[in-house]
N, C-alpha and C positions, 0 to 999 in steps of 0.2 A: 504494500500500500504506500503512496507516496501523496503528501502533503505539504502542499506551499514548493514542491518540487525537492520536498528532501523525507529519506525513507524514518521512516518510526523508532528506528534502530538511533540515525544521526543526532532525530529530534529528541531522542530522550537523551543520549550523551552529552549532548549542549546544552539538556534544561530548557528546552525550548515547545517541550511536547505540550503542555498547556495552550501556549499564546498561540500556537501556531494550529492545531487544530479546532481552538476556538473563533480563531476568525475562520478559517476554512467554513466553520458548520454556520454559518449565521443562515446564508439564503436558508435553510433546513430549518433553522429555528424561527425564524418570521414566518415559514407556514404554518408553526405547531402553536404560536402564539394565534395568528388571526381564527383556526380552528377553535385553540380554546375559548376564545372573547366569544366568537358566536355562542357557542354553548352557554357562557354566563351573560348572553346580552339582555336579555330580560329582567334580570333582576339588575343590570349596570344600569340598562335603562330608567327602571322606576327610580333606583339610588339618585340618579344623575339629574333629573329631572325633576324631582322633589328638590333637591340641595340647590340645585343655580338660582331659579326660581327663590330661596330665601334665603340667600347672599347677598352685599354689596359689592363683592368683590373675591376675587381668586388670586391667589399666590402658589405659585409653582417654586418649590424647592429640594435640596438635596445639599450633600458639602461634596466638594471637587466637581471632579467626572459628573456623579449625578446632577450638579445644579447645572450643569453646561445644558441639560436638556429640556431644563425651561426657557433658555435663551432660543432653542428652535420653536418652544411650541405658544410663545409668549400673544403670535398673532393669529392663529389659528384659533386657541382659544376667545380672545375677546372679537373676534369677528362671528364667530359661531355661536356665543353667547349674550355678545353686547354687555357683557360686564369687564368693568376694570381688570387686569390680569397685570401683573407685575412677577417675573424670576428674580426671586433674593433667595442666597444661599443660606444654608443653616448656618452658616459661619457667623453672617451678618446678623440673622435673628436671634442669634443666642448673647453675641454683646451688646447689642443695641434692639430689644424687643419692643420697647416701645413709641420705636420710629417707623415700627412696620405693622403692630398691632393695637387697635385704639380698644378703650370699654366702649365704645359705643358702635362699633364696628363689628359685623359679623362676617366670617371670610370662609369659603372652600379654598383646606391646606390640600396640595396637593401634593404629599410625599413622594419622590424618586429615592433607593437605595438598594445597592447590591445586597449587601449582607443585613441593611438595617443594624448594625451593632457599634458602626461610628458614637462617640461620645452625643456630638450635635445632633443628632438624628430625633434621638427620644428628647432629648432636654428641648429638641423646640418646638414638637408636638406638645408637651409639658405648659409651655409656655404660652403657648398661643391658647390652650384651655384657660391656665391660670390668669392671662389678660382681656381675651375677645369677651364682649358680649355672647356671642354667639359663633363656634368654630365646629367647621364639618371639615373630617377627616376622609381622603380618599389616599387611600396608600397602596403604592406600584413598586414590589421588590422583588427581588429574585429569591428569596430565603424564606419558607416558612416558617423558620424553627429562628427569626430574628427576634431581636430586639422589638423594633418596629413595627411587627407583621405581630405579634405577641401584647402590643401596649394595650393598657386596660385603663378605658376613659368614660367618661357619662354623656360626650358629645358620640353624635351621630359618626360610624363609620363604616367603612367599606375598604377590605384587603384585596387586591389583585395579587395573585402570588404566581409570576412567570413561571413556566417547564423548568425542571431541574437543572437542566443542562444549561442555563440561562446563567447559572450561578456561578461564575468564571473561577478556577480554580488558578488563573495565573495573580499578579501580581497586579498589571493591566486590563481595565477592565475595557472587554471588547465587546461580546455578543452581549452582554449584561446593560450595557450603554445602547448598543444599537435596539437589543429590545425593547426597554424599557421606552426608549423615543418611542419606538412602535407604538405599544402599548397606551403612550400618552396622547397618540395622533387617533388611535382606533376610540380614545374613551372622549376624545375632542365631537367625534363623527359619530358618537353614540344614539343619534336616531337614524344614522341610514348604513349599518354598518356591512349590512348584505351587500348594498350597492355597490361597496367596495371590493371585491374579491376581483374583478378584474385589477384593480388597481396593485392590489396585493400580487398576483401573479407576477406583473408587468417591473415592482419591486424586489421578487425575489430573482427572475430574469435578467435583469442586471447586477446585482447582486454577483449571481452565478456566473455572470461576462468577466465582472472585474476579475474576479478568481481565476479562471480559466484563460481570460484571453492577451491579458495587461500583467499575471504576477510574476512573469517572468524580465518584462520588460522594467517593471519597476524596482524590481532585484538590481537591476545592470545601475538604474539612477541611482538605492540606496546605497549605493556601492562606489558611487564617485563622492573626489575629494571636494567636500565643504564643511562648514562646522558649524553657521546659522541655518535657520530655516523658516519660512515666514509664508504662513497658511492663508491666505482671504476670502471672504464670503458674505454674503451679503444677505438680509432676513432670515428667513430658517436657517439657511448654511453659513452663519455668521455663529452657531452654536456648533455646527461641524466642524469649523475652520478652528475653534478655540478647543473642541476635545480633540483633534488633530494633532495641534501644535503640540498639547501636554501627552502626546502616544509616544512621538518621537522622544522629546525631549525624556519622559521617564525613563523608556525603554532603551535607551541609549545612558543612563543616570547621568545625565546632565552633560555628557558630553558633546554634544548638538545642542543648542540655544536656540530657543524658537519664539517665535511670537506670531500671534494673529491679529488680525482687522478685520475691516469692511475695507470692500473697493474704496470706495470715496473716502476714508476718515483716514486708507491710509496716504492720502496727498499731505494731509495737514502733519509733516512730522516724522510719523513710525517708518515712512520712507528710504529715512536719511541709514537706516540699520543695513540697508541692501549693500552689498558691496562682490568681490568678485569669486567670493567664499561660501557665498548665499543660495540655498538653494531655496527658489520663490512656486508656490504652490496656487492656481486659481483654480476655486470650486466656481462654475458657475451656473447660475440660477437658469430656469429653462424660462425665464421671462423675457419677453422680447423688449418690454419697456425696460428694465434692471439690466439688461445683457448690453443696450448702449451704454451706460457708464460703467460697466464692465471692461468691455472693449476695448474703451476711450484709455481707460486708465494699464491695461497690458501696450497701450502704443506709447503712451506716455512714456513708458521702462525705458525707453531707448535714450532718454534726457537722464544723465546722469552713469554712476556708474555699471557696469551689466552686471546679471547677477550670475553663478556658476551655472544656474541650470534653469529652467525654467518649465513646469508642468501646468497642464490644463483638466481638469475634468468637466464632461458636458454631456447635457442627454444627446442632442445631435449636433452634428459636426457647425463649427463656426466657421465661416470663410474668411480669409484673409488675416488671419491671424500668425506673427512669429513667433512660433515657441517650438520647445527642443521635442516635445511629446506632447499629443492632443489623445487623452482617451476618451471616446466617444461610446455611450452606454446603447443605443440603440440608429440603425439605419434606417429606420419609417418614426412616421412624426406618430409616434406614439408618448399622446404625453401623459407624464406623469405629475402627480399635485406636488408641488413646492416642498410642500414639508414631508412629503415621502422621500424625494430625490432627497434630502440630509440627512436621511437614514442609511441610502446605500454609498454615497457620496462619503462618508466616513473609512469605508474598505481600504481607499488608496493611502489615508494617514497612516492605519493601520498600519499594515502591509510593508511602508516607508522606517517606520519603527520597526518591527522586526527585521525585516532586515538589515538594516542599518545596525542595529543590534549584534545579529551574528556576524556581522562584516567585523564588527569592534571587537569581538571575543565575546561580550556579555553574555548572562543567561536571561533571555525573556522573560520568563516562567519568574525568575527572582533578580532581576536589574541590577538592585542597589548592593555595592558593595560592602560601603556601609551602614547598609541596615537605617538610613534615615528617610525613607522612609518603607511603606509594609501594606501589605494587604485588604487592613483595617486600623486607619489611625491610629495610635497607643501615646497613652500620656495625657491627655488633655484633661484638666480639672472642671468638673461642671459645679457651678459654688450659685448659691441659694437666690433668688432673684425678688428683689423686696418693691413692690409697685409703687412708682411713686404719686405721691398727692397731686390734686390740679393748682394749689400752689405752686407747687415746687416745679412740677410742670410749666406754669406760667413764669416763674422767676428765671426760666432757661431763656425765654424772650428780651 
């Protein structure tokens, strides 16, 4: 059996058997997820529908990797519900809780987490109970036997708990990320979720393209000499572009330096990082209006200095474009919805960190050499969180 183009034998030797058959399996695991959601859409639906309905507002969160995938699904949701939706990380909500949770506010939390066992996971479900008026829990993890998936509240909830194999056993989390995006796009579309099985197909299809038709060509890329690297993306794949950047850069333990933007924001600035060491990555959006400032801004590259390498991904082929590599996810104008393409459009970061990976000697599977950081945060103190008065609140002005 041969995986990612190396035998079972190589990938365990290099510690690489995890990372590397987890991204392989994903197209296989966004079937076995859209499978499952149908089976629980009946009760997602009633859940989903009651909740929005008596909400001001939704907050999509997670810490790391997980909050990257409220940044994809940030406009999906408030276009689909006409409520406010804001991504803040547990990171942010556990120091500062009461800049994102009011008493007189009532919000759908929408937890993302692998393990659910992160420190900030439970402590800001905790929280957002101990401040909202009113807080409804939907929770999207890979682990039943979490933290998270386990928490016991008097607010309303509802566990999504992805296939097992969802549950990434490397250090990097791949198919766990890409599902869970899944998962949060399928529960956005929660009254027409049937409708969607073509669309599902057409995502696992490419999917299976990248793997099969680009992971060898992208081996040759992660494999030339640069040591930056700089992801961009724009609306939904402005949440790809940024769990991208941190695939490499972990997978690589910080040997490769990455950074992400948006097309446009990176004119203002993040720009000046390119240089001839750089390898420059564009996701781009299958919107015909968003793909001219796309565009605009890969002809711009030519002002300044060039970068080492320079990649494109796209559902179809863009004309007139100079770049070193254009992967191209489909030959007919079969499109796909926005926030689907940043679910497959994530494969090439991957893929870019593993290899890049193995090129360096690292182990995938466990990166860090030392041990800063691990599979599930460790260390972080969660200390008691005391409300404060509308005084004291006011004397902040």
């Amino acid at each position: 059996m041969n995986i990612l183009g190396y035998s079972l034998d190589e990938l365990e030797k290099r510690g690489a058997i995890f990372t590397g058959t987890e991204i392989a399996g994903q197209p296989d695991l966004w079937k076995k997820i859209y499978f499952q959601f149908e089976k629980q859409q009946e009760e997602i639906k009633s859940f989903l529908s009651k909740s929005i309905d008596s909400v001001d507002k939704i907050i999509l969160t997670g810490a790391g990797t997980s909050a990257y995938i409220g940044l994809s699904l940030k406009g999906i949701y408030q276009n689909n519900t006409g409520k406010t939706t804001e991504p803040i990380p547990t990171t942010d909500l556990v120091t500062h809780p009461e800049d994102y949770f009011g008493k007189e506010t009532s919000i759908l939390l929408i937890s993302f987490a692998r393990s659910g066992n992160s420190p900030e996971s439970v402590a800001a479900v905790k929280l957002a109970d101990q401040i909202c008026k009113k807080v409804i829990h939907l929770i999207i993890t890979c682990d039943t036997n979490g933290q998270l998936a386990r928490y016991k509240t008097n607010s309303q909830k509802y566990v999504f708990v992805l296939p097992p194999e969802s549950n990434d056993k490397s250090l990097a989390m791949t198919g766990s990320y890409s599902g869970m995006l899944l998962s949060g796009i399928l529960m956005a579309h929660y009254k027409k979720t049937v409708a969607m099985k073509g669309q599902i197909e057409t995502l696992c299809a490419f999917g299976e393209r990248i793997i099969k038709d680009y992971a060898e060509l992208i081996k040759q890329i992660a494999e030339k000499d640069y040591k930056r690297a700089v992801f961009l993306g724009s609306g939904p794949l402005f949440g790809t572009a940024t769990e991208s950047h941190l695939k490499l850069q972990e997978l690589t333990d910080g040997k490769i330096i990455c950074k992400n933007e948006s097309f446009l924001g990176f004119r203002h600035g993040p720009k000046a990082v390119v240089d001839e060491h750089t390898l420059v990555v564009y996701l781009f959006s299958n919107s015909e209006y968003v793909q001219k400032y796309e565009v605009d801004l890969v002809k711009a590259m030519t002002n300044g200095k060039k970068p080492a390498f320079q990649m494109g991904i796209c559902e179809n082929e863009i004309k007139n474009l100079s770049l070193d590599l254009l992967i191209t996810l489909s030959e007919k104008p079969k499109k796909l919805s926005e926030e689907l393409l940043a679910v497959c459009q994530v494969i090439p970061g991957q893929l870019i960190g593993f290899f890049k990976s193995m090129h360096l000697g690292n182990k995938p599977d466990s990166p860090s050499e030392s041990g800063s950081i691990s599979r599930v945060v460790q260390g972080v103190t969660i200390y008691d969180y005391e409300i404060k008065s509308i005084k004291e609140l006011d004397n902040r002005l």
